[in-house]
C-alpha positions as CSV (number, residue, x, y, z in Angstrom):
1,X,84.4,82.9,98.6
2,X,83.1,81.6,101.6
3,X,80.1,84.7,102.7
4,X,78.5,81.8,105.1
5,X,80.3,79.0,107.5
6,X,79.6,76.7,110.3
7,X,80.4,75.4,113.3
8,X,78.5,72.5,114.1
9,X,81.0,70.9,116.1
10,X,82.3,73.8,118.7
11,X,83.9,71.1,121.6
12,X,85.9,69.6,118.9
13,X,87.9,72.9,118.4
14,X,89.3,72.1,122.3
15,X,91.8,69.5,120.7
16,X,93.8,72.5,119.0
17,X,94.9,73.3,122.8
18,X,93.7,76.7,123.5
19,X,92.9,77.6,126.8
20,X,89.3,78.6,127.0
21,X,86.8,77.4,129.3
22,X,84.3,79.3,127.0
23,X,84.8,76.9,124.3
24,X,83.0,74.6,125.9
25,X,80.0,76.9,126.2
26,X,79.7,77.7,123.0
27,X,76.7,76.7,120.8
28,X,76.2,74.6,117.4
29,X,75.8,77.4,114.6
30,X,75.0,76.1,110.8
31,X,74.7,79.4,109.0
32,X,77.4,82.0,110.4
33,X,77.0,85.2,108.3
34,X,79.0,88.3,107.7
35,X,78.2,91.1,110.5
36,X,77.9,87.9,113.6
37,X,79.9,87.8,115.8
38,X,83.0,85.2,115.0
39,X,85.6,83.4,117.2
40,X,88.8,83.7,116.3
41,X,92.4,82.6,117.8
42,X,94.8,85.8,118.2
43,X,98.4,86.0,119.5
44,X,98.5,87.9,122.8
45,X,101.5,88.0,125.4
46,X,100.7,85.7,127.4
47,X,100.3,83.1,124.0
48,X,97.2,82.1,121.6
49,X,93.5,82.8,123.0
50,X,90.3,83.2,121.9
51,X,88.4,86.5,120.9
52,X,84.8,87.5,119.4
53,X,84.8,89.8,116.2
54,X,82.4,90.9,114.3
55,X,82.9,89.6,110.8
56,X,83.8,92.3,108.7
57,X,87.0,94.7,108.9
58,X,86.8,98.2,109.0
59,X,90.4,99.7,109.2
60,X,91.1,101.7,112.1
61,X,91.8,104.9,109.4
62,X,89.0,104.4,107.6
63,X,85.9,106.8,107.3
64,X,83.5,104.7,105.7
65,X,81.5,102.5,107.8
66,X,81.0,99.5,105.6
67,X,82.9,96.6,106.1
68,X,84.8,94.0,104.0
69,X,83.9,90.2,104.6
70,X,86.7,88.6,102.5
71,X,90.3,89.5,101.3
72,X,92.5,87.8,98.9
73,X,95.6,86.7,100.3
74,X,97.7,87.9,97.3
75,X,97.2,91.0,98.1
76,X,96.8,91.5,101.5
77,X,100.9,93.1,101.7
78,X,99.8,96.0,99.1
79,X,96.1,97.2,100.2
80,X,96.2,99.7,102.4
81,X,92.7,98.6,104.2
82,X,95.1,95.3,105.0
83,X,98.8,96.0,105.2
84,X,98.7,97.2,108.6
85,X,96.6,94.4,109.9
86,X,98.3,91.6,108.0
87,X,101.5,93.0,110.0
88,X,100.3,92.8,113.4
89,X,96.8,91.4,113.9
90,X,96.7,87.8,112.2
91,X,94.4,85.3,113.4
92,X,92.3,81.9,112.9
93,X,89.1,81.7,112.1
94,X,87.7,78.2,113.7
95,X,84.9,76.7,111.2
96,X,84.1,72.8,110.2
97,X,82.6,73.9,107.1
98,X,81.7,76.6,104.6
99,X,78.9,77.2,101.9
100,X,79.1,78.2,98.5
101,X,76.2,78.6,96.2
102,X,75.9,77.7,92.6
103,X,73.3,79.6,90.3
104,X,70.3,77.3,88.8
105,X,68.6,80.3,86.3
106,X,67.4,82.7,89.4
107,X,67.8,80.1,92.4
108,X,71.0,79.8,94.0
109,X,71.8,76.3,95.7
110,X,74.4,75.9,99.0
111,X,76.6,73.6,99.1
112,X,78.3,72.1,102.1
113,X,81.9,71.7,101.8
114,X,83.5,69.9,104.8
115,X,86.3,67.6,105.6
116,X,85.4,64.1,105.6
117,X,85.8,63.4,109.2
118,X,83.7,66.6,109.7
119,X,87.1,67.6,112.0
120,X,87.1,71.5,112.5
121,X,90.0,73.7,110.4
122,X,90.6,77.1,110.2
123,X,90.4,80.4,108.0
124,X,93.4,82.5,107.9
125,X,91.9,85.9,109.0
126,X,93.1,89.3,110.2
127,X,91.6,91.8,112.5
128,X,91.3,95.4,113.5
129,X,88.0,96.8,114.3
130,X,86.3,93.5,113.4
131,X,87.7,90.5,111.2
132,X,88.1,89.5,107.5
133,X,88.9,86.5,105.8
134,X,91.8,85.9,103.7
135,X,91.2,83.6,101.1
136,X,93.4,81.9,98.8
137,X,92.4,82.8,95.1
138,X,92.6,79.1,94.6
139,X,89.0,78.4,96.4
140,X,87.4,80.2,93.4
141,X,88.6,77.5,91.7
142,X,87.4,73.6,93.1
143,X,85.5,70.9,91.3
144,X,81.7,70.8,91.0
145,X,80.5,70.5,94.7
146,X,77.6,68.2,95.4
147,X,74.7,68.7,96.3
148,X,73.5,68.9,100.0
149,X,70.8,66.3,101.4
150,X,67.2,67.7,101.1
């Protein structure tokens, strides 16, 4: 699932209401790869605001220093690396599209999956020293993409 993303369209993220006069600073990025730094929309007590992470969650307990990108959401209750995060630290990951590669013998092709109107949607993430995805196991399992304009 999803290891690249974009978001071509960052001013079109200011219709989901968030206050944020950095949202309209923020560049076009077509190729947004673990270990960049990520927006993300997090709960804080004065309501929903934006944040930077670096994509990829290293649990506050943990001493290994390699992170994890992605996270199924079935089991995001029971892993210890998630629990505590999936309790407290949930957040949404703004994107307008996301890549996934098919293998042609040693080549791998992207492919560009996007809504229609190109409209931005979000990832369901969670966060703690840095951000991971949650994914549905359901993604593994769309119809042949198509093939991106050369």
């Amino acid at each position: 699932m999803c290891g690249r993303f974009t978001l071509r369209h960052p001013r079109r993220v200011r219709a989901w209401g968030i206050p944020s006069a950095d949202v309209f600073d923020w560049l076009p990025r077509f190729n947004i790869a673990p270990t960049q730094n990520v927006f993300a929309v997090i709960q804080t007590t004065e309501g929903r605001a934006f944040d930077s992470f670096g994509w990829g969650l290293v649990p506050s307990w943990s001493s290994e220093p390699s992170a994890i990108i992605n996270a199924r959401a079935e089991t995001l209750e029971e892993r210890a690396s998630f629990k505590d995060s999936f309790v407290r630290r949930r957040c949404l990951i703004p994107a307008d599209g996301f890549y996934e590669w098919k293998r042609r013998g040693k080549e791998r092709q992207p492919y560009l999956f996007q809504l229609k109107d190109e409209a931005p949607f979000a990832f369901a993430g969670i966060w703690d020293a840095g951000l991971v995805m949650a994914r549905p196991s359901a993604l593994a399992r769309l119809s042949p993409p198509h093939p991106m304009n050369s």
